[in-house]
C-alpha positions in Angstrom: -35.0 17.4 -21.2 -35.4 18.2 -17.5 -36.3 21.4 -16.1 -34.3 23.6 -13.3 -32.5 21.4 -10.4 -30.2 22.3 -7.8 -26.5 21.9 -8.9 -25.8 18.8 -6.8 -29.0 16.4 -8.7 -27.7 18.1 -12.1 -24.2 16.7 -11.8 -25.3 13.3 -10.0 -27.4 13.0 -13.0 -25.4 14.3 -15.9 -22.1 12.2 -14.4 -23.5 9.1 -13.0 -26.7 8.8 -14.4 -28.1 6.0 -16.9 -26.1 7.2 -19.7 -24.5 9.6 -17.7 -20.7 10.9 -18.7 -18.5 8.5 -16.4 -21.1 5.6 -17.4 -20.2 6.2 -21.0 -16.8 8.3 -21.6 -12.7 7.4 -20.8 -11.9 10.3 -19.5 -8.7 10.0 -21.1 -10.2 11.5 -24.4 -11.4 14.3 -22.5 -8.9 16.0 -20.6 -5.3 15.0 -18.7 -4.9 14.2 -14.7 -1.6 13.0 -13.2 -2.9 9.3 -13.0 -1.9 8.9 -17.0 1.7 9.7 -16.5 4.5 7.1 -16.1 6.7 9.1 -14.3 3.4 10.2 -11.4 3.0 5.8 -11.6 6.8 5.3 -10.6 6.2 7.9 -8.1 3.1 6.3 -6.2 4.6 2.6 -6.6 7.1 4.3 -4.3 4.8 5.6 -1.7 2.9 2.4 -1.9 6.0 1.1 -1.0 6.6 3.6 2.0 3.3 2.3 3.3 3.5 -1.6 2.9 6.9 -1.2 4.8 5.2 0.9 7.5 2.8 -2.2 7.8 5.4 -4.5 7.9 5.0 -5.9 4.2 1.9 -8.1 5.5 0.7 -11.2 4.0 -2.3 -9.2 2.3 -1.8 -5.5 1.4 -4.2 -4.1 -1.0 -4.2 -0.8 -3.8 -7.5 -0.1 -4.6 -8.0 2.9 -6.9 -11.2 4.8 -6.8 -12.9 6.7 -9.6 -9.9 4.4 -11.9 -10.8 5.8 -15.5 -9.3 3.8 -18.1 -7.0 2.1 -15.8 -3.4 3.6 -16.4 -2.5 4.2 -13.0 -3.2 0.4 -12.0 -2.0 -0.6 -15.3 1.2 0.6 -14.8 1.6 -0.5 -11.0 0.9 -3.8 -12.4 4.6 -3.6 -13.5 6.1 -1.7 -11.0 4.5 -3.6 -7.6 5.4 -6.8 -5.9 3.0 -9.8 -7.6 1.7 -9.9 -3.9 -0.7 -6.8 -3.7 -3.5 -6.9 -5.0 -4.7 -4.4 -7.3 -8.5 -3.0 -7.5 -10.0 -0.6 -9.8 -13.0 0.9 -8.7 -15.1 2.5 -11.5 -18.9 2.3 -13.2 -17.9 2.0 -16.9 -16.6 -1.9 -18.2 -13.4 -2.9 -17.5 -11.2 -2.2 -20.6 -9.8 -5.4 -22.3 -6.6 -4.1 -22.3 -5.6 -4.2 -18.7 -3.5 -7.3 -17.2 -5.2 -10.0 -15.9 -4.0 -8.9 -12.2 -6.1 -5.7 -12.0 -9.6 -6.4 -11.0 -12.4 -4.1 -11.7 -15.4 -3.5 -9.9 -18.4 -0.9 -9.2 -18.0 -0.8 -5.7 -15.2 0.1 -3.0 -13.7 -2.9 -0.9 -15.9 -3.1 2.4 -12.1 -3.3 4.0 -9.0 -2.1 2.8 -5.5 -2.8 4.3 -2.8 -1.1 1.9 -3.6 2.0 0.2 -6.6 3.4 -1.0 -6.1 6.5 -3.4 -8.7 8.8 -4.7 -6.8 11.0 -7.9 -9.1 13.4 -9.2 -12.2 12.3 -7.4 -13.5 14.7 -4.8 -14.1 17.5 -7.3 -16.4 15.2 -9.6 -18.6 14.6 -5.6 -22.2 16.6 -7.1 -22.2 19.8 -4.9 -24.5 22.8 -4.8 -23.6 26.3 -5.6 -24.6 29.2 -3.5 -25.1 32.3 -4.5 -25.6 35.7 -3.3 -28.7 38.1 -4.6 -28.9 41.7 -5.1 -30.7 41.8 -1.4 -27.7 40.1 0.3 -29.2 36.6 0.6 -27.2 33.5 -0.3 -29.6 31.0 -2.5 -28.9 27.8 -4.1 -28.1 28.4 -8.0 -30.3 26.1 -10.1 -29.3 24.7 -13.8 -31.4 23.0 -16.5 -30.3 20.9 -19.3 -28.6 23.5 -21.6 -27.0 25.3 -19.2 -29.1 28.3 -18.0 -28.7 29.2 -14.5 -31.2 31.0 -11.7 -31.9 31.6 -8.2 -33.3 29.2 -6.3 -34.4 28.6 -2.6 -32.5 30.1 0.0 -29.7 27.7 1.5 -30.4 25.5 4.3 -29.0 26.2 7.9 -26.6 23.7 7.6 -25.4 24.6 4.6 -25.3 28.5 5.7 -23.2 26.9 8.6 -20.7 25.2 6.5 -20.8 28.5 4.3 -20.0 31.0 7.5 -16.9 28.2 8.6 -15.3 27.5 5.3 -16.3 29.7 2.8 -18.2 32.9 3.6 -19.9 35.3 1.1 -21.8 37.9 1.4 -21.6 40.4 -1.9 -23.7 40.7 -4.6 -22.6 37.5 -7.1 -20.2 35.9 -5.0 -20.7 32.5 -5.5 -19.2 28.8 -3.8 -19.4 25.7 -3.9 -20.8 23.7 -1.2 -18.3 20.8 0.1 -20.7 18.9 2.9 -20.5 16.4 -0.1 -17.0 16.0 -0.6 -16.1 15.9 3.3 -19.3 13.1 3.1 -17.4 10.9 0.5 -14.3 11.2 1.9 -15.7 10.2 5.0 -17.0 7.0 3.4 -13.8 5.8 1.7 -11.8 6.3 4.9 -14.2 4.1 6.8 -13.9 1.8 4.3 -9.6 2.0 5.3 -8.8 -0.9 8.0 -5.1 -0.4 8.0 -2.9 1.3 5.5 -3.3 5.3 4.0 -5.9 6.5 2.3 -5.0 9.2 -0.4 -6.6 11.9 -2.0 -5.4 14.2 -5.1 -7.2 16.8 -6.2 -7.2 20.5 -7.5 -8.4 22.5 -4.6 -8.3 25.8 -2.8 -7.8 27.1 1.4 -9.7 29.3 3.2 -7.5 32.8 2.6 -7.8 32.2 -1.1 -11.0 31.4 -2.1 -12.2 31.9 -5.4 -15.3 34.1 -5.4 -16.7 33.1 -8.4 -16.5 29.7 -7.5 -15.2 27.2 -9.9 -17.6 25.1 -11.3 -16.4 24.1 -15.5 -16.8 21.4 -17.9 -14.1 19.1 -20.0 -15.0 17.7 -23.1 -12.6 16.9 -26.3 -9.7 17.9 -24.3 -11.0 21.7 -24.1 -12.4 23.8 -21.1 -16.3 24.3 -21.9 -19.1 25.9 -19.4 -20.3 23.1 -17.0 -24.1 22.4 -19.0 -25.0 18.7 -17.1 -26.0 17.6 -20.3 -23.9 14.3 -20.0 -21.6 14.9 -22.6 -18.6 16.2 -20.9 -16.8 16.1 -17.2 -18.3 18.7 -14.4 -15.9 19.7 -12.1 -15.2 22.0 -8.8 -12.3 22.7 -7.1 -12.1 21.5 -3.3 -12.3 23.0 -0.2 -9.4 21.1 0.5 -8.8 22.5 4.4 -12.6 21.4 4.8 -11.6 18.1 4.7 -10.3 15.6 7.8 -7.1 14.3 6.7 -3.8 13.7 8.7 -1.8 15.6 6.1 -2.2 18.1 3.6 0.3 18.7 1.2 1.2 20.3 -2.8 1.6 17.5 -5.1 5.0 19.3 -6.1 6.3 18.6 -2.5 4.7 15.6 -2.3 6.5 14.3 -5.6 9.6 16.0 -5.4 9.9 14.4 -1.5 9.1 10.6 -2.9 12.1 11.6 -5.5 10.5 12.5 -8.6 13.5 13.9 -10.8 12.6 16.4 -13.7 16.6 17.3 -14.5 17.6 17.2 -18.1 19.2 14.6 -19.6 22.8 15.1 -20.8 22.9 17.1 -24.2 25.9 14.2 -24.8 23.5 11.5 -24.6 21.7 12.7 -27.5 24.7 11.3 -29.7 25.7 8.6 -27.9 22.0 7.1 -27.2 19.4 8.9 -29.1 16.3 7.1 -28.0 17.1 6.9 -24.5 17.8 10.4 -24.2 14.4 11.1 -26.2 12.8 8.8 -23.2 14.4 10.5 -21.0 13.7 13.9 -21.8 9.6 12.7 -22.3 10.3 11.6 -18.7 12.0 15.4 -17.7 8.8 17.0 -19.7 6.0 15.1 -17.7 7.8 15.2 -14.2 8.0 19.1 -14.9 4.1 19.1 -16.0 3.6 17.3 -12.5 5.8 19.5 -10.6 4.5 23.1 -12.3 3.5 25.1 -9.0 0.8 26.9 -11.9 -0.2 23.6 -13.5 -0.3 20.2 -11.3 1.6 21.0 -9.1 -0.2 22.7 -7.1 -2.9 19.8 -6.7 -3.3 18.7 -3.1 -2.3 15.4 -1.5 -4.8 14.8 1.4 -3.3 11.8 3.5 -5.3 10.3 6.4 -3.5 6.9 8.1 -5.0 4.0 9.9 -2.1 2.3 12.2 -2.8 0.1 14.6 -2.2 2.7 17.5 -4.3 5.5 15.5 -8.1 5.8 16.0 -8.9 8.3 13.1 -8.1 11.2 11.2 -8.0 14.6 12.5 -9.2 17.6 11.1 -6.8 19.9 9.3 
């Protein structure tokens, strides 16, 4: 049992600790992301697509996938991409036995990427602090122990009060946020990791007129919401900041899908007679490109695009 710690060293610990939830747990059995759809598969083999042409279809062009959970996404590229990319799961559980020979798995992202490095789901699960405003109007760090209880802490560093008054300012009684230094920090990383190509991130997420002010920290565990206690048995999550971060583009995962032709029409009533399984295929495929597409559901995710091309230095702020 551990005592009170800052929010950021309870979720490093319960998540990616020795024994920790993503050490131990498919997330799969937990809750749903877009990376365990077909249809969201056939959508990023097309951008993947979009991008290796941009390069020129090079002699080595590379899909690494970080934070890969059981595998589906790559699984299913593994049948959609040309045999000459090379697929890499990134993740800190064993490689599950069912996934074709092609995919590699390892702990640790590529020191160099050319092709495209996607990150579905991942920023959220980056071990951030949560700030807090007391009855006297100053914002303190929120502390948690093992069960779950919560209480005031120190007051918040400079540099976190900076990135507070910037991105996501509070200042009444109970408002609460989470801090994002830590998600800007790891995104950071994995695009200096990107020598050529697009690195993409897809995450829930929020902007700066539309804050949440009771922040969003939760927990996932048996496919139900639960309150976020870092006891390592379920998923700890926080929206992003999502304007916080550098990134060339920032767009909805509806537009983003519906733009790389993601179709979520309705099969033909008539095909039900004439072809009963595929239109029950069909109208599976309808259901989960609508689940993707939902404005209040998926949806409304956020693609974060930064692009490395030979004539581009960096990313820019957005």
């Amino acid at each position: 049992m551990t005592g009170f710690e800052r929010w950021s060293a309870a979720m490093a610990r319960a998540l990616y600790g020795p024994g920790g939830f993503y050490r131990r747990e498919l997330p799969g059995r937990h809750f749903a992301t877009s990376a365990q759809t077909p249809a969201f598969a056939e959508a990023v083999a097309r951008f993947a697509d979009q991008v290796d042409e941009r390069l020129g279809r090079p002699e080595a062009f590379t899909v690494v996938d970080v934070g890969a959970g059981g595998g589906e996404l790559l699984e299913r590229l593994a049948g959609l991409l040309d045999e000459r990319i090379r697929l890499v799961a990134v993740e800190l559980r064993p490689r599950p036995e069912y996934l074709p020979g092609r995919v590699e798995w390892q702990a640790e992202v590529p020191e160099s990427v050319e092709g495209l490095l996607i990150a579905c789901e991942l920023l959220d699960n980056a071990p951030c602090d949560v700030a807090v405003v007391d009855a006297r109007g100053r914002v303190r760090y929120e502390e948690v122990d093992e069960t779950g209880e919560t209480r005031l802490g120190d007051p918040i560093s400079s540099a976190d009060a900076a990135w507070l008054a910037e991105w996501w300012p509070i200042a009444a009684e109970g408002e609460r946020a989470e801090i994002g230094t830590p998600r800007e920090d790891l995104w950071r990383g994995l695009t200096a990791r990107l020598a050529l190509g697009t690195a993409l991130a897809i995450d829930y997420g929020h902007l700066k007129g539309d804050r949440p002010r009771s922040g969003t920290m939760t927990g996932f565990k048996g496919g139900r919401e639960t309150p976020p206690i870092p006891d390592g048995t379920r998923d700890i999550t926080a929206h992003v900041a999502v304007d916080a971060i550098a990134c060339d583009h920032l767009e909805s995962q509806r537009d983003a899908l519906l733009r790389l032709g993601l179709d979520a029409a309705l099969p033909d009533l008539a095909l039900a007679f004439q072809d009963p399984i595929r239109y029950a295929e069909e109208l599976a495929r309808a259901s989960a490109s609508t689940r993707l597409t939902d404005p209040a559901g998926l949806g409304a995710h956020w693609w974060l695009r930064t692009e490395r091309r030979p004539e581009s230095p960096g990313a820019v702020r957005r």
